[in-house]
Biopython code that builds the backbone (N, CA, C, O; Angstrom):
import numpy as np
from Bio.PDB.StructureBuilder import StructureBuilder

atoms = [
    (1, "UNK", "N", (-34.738, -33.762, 0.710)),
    (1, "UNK", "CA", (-33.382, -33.491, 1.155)),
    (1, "UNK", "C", (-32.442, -33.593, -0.030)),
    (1, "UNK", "O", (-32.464, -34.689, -0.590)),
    (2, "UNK", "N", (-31.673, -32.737, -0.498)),
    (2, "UNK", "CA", (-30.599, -32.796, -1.412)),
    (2, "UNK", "C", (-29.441, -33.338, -1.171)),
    (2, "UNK", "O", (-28.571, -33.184, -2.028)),
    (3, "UNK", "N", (-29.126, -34.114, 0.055)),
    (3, "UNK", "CA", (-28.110, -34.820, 0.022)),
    (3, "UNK", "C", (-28.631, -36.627, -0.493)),
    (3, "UNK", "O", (-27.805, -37.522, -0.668)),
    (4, "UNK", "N", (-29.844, -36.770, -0.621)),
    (4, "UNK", "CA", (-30.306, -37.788, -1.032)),
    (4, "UNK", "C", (-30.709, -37.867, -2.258)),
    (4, "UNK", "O", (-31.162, -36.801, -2.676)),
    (5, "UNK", "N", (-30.716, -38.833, -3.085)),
    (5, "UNK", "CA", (-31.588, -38.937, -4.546)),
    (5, "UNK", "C", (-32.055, -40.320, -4.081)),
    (5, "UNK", "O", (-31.650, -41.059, -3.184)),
    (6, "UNK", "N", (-33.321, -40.462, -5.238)),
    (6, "UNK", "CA", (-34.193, -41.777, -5.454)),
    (6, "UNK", "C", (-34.156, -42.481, -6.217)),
    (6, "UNK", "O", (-33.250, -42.550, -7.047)),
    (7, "UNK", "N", (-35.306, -43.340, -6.145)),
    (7, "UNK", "CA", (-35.291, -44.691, -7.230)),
    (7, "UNK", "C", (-36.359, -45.364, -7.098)),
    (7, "UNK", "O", (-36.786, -45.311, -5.945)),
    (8, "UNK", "N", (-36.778, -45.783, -7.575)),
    (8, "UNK", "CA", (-38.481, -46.102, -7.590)),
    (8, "UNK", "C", (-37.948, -47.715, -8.351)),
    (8, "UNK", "O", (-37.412, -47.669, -9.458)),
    (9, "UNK", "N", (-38.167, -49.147, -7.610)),
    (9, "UNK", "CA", (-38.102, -50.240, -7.831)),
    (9, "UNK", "C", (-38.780, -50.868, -8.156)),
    (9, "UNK", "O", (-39.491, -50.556, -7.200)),
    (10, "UNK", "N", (-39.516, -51.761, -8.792)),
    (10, "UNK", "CA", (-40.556, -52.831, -9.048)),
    (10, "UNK", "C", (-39.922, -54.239, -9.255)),
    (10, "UNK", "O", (-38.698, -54.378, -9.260)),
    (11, "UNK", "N", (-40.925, -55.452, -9.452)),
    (11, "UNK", "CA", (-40.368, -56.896, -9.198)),
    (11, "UNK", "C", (-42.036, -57.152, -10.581)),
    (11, "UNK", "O", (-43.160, -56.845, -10.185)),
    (12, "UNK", "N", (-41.929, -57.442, -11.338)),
    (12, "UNK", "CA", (-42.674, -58.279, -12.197)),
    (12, "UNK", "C", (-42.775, -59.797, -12.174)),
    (12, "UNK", "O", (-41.777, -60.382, -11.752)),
    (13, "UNK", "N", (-43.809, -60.529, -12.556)),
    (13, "UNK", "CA", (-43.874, -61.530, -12.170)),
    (13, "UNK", "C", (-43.854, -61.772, -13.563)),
    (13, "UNK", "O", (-44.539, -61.169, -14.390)),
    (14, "UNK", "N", (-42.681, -63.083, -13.896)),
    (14, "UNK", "CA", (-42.399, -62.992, -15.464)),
    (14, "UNK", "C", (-43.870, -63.756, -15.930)),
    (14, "UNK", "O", (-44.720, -63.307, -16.699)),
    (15, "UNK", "N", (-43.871, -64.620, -15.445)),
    (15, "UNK", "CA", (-45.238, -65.525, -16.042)),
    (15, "UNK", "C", (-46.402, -64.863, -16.788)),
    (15, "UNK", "O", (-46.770, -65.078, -17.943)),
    (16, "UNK", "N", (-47.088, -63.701, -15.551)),
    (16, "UNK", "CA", (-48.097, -62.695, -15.945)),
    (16, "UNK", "C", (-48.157, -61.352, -16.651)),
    (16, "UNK", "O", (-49.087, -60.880, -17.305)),
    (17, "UNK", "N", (-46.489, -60.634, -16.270)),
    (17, "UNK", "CA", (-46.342, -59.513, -16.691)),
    (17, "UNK", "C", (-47.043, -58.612, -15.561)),
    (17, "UNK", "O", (-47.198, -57.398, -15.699)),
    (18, "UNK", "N", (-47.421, -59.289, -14.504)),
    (18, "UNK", "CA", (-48.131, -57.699, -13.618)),
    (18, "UNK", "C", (-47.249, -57.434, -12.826)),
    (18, "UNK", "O", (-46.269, -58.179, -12.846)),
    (19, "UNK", "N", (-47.269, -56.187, -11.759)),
    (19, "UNK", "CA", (-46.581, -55.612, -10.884)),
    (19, "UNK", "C", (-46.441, -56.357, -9.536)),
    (19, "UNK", "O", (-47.526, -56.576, -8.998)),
    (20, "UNK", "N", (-45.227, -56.845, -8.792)),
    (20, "UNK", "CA", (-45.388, -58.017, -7.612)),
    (20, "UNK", "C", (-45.029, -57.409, -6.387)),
    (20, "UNK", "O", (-45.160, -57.985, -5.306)),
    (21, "UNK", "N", (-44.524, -56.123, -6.535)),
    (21, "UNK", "CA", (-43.901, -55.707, -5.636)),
    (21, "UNK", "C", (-43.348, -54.241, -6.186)),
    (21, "UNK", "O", (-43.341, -53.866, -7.359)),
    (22, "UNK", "N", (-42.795, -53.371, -4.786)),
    (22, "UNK", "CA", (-42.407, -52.358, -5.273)),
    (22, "UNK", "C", (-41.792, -51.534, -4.154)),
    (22, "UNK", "O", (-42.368, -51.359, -3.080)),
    (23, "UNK", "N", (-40.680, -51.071, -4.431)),
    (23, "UNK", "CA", (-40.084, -49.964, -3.084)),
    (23, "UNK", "C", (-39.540, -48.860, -3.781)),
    (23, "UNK", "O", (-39.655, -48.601, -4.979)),
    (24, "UNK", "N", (-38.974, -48.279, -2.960)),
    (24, "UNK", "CA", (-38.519, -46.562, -3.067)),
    (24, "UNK", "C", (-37.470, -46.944, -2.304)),
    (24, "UNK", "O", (-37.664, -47.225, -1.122)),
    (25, "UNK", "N", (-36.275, -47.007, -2.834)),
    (25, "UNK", "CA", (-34.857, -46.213, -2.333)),
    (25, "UNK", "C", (-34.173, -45.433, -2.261)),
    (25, "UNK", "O", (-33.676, -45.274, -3.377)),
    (26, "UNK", "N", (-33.706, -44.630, -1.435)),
    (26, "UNK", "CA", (-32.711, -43.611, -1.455)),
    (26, "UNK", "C", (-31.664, -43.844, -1.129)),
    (26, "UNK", "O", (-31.434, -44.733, -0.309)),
    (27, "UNK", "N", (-30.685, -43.076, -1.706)),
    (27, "UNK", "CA", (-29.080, -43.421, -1.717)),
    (27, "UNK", "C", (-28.638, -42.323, -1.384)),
    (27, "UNK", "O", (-29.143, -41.372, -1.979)),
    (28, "UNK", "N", (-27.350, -41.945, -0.137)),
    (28, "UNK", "CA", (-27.010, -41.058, -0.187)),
    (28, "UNK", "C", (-25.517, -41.540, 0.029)),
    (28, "UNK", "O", (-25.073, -42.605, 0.456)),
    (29, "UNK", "N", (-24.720, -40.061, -0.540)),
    (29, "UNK", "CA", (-23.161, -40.767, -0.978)),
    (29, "UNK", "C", (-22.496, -40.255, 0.537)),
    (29, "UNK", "O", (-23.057, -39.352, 1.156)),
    (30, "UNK", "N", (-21.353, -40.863, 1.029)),
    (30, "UNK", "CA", (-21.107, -40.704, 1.884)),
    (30, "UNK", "C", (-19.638, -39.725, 1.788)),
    (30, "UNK", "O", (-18.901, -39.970, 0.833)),
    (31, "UNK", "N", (-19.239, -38.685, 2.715)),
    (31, "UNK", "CA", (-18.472, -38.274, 2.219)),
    (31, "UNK", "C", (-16.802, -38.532, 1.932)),
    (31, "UNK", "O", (-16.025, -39.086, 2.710)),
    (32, "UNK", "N", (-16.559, -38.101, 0.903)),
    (32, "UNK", "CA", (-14.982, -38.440, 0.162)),
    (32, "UNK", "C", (-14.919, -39.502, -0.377)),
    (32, "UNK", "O", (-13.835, -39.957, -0.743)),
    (33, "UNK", "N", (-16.079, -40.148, -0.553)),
    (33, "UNK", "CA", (-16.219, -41.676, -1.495)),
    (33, "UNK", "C", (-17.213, -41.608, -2.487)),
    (33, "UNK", "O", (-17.845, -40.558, -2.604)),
    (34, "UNK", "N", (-17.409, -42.415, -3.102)),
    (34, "UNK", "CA", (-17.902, -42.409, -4.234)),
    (34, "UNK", "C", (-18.772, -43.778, -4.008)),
    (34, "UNK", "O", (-19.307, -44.291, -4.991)),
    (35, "UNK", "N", (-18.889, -44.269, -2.930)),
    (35, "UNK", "CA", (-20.245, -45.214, -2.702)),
    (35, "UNK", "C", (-21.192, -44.219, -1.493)),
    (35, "UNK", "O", (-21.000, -43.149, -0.915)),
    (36, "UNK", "N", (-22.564, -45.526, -1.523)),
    (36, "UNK", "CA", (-23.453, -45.028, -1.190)),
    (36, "UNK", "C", (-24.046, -45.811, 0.040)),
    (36, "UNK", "O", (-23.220, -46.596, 0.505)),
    (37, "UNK", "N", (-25.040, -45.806, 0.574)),
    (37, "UNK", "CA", (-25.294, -45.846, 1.530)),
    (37, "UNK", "C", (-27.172, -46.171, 0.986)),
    (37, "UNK", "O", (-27.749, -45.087, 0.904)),
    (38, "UNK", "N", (-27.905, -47.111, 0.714)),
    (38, "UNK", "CA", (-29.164, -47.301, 0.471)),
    (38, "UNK", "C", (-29.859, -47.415, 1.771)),
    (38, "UNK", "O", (-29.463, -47.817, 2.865)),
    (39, "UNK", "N", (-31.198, -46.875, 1.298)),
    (39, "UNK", "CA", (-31.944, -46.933, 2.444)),
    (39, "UNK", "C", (-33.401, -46.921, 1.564)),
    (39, "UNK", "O", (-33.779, -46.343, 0.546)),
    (40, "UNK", "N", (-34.021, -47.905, 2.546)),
    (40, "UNK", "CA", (-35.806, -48.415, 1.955)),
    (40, "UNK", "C", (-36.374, -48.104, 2.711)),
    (40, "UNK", "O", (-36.734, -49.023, 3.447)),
    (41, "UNK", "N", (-36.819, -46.824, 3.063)),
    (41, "UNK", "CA", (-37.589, -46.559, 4.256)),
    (41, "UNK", "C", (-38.729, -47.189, 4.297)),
    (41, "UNK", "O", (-38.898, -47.145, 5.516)),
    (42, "UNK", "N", (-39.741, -47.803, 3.851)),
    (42, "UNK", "CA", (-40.870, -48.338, 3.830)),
    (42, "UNK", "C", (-40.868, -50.117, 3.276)),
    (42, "UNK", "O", (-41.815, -50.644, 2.692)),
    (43, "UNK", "N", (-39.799, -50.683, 3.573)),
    (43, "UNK", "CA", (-39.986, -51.684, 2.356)),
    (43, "UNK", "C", (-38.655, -52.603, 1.532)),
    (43, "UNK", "O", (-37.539, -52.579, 2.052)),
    (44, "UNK", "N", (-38.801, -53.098, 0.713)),
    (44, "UNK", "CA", (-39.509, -52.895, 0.324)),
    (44, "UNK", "C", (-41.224, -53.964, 0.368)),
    (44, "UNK", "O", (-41.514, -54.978, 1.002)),
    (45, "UNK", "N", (-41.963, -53.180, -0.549)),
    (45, "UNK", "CA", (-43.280, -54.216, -0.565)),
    (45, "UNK", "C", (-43.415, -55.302, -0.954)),
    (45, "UNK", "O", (-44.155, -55.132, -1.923)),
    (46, "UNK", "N", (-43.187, -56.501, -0.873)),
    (46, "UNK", "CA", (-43.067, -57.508, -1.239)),
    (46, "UNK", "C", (-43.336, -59.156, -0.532)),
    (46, "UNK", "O", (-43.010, -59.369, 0.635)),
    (47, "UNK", "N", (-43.985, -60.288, -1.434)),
    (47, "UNK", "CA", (-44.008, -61.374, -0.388)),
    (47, "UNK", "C", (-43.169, -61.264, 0.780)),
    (47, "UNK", "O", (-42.113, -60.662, 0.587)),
    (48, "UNK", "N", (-43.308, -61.551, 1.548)),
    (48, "UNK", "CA", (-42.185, -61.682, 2.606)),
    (48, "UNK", "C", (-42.013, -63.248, 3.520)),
    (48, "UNK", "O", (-41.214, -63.580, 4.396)),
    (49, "UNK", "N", (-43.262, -64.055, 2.794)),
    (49, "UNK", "CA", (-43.842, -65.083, 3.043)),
    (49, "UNK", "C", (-43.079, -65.988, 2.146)),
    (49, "UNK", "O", (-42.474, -66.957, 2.606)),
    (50, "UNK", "N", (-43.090, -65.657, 0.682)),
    (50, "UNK", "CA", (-42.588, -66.831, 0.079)),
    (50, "UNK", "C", (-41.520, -67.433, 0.415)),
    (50, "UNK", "O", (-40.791, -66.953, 1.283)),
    (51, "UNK", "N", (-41.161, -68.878, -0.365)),
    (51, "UNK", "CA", (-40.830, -69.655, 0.131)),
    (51, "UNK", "C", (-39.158, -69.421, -0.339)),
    (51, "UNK", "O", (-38.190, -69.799, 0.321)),
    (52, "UNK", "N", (-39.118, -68.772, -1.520)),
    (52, "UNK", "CA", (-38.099, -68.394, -2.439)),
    (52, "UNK", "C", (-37.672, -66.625, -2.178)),
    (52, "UNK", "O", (-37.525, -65.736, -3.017)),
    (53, "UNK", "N", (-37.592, -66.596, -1.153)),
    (53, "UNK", "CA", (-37.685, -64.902, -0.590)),
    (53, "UNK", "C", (-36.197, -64.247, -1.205)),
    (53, "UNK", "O", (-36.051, -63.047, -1.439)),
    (54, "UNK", "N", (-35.093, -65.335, -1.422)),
    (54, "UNK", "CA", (-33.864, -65.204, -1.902)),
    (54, "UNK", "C", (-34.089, -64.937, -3.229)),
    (54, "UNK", "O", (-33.640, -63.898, -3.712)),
    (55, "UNK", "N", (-34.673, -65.663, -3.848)),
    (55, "UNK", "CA", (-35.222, -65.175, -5.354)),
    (55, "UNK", "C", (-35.688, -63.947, -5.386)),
    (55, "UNK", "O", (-35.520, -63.486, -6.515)),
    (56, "UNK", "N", (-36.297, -63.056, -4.533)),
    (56, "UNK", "CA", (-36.757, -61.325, -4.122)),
    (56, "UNK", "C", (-35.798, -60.649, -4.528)),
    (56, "UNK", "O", (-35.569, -59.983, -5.538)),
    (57, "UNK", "N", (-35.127, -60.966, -3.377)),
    (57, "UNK", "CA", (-33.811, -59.854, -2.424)),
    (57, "UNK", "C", (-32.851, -59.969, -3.236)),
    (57, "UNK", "O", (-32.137, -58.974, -3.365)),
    (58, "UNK", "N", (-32.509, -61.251, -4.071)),
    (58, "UNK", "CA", (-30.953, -60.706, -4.878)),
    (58, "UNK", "C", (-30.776, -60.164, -5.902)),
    (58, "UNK", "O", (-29.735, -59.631, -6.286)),
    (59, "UNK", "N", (-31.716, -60.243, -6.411)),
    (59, "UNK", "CA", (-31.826, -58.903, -7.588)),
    (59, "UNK", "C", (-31.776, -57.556, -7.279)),
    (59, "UNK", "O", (-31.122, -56.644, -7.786)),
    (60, "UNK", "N", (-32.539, -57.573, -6.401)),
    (60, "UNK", "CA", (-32.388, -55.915, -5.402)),
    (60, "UNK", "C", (-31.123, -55.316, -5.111)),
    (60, "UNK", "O", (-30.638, -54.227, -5.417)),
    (61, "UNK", "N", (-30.585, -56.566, -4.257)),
    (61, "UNK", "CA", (-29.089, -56.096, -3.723)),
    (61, "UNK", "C", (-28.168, -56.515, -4.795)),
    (61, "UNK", "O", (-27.051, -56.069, -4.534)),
    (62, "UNK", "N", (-28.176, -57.314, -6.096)),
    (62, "UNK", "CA", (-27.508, -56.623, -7.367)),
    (62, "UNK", "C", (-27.472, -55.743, -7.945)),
    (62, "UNK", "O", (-26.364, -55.416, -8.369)),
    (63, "UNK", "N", (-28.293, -55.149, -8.175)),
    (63, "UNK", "CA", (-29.126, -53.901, -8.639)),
    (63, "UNK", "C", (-28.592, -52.395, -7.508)),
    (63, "UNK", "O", (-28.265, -51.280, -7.914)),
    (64, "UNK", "N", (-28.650, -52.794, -6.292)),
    (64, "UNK", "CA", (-28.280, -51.865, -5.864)),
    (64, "UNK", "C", (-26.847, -51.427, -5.637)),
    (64, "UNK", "O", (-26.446, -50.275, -5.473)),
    (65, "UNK", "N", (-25.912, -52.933, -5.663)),
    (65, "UNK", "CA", (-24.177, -52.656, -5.880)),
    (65, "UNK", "C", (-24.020, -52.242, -7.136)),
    (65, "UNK", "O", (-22.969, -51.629, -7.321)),
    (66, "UNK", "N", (-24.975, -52.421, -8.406)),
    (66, "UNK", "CA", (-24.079, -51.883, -9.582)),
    (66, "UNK", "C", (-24.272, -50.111, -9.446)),
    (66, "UNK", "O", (-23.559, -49.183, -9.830)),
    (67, "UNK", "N", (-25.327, -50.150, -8.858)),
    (67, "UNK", "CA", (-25.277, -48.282, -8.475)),
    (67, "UNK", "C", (-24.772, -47.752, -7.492)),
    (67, "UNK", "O", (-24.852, -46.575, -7.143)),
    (68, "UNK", "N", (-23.997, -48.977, -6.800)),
    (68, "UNK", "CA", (-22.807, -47.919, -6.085)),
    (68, "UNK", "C", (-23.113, -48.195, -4.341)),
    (68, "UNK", "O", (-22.449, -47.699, -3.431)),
    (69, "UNK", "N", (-23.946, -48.844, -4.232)),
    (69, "UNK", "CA", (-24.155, -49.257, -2.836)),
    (69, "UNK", "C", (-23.246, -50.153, -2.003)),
    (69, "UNK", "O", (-23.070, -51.338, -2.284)),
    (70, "UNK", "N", (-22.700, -49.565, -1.011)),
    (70, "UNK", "CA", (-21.651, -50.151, -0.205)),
    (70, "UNK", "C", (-22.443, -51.060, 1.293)),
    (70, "UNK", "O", (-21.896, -51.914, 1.991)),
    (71, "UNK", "N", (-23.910, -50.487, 1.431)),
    (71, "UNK", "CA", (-24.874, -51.217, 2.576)),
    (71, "UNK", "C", (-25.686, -51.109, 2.056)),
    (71, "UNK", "O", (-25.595, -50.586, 0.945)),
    (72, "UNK", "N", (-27.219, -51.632, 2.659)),
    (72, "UNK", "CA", (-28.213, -51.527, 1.934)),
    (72, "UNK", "C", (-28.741, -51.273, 3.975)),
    (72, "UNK", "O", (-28.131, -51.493, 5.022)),
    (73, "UNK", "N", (-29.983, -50.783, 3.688)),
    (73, "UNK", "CA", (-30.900, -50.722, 4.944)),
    (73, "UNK", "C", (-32.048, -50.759, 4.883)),
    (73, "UNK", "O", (-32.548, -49.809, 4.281)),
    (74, "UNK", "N", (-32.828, -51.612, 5.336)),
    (74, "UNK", "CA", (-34.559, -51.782, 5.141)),
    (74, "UNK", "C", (-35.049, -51.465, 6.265)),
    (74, "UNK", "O", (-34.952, -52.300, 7.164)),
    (75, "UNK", "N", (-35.784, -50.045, 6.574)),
    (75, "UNK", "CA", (-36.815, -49.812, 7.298)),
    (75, "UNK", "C", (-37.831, -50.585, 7.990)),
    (75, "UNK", "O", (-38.719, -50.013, 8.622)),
]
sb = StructureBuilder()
sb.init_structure("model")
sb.init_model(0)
sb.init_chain("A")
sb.init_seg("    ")
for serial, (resi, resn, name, xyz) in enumerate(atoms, 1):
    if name == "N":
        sb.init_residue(resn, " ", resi, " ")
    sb.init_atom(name, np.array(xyz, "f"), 0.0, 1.0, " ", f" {name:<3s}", serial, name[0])
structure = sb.get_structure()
């Protein structure tokens, strides 16, 4: 869909350097504004168990206000 663009996310685990996690977001702008509207249709993939789940998610949803995200939505 061309009213949407992507973004391909990952979460590294600093200790090891391997891959911990990973989602796909799309953002679409809403009209006459200049924010966006995120959406994780699948995800994202990630502990959802740990104990530190806040340690996950706020990087994400930093990451996703500096690009303009006014909501975020997880599938």
């Amino acid at each position: 869909k061309s009213e949407w663009r992507s973004e391909s996310l990952g979460w590294i685990d600093e200790k090891t350097g391997q891959l911990v996690g990973a989602g796909l977001v799309l953002y679409r702008q809403l009209p006459k504004i200049k924010r966006y509207l995120a959406y994780l249709p699948e995800g994202p993939v990630i502990n959802w168990y740990a104990p530190n789940l806040d340690e996950w998610l706020q990087p994400m949803l930093t990451h996703l206000k500096k690009q303009g995200a006014f909501s975020v939505k997880m599938g």
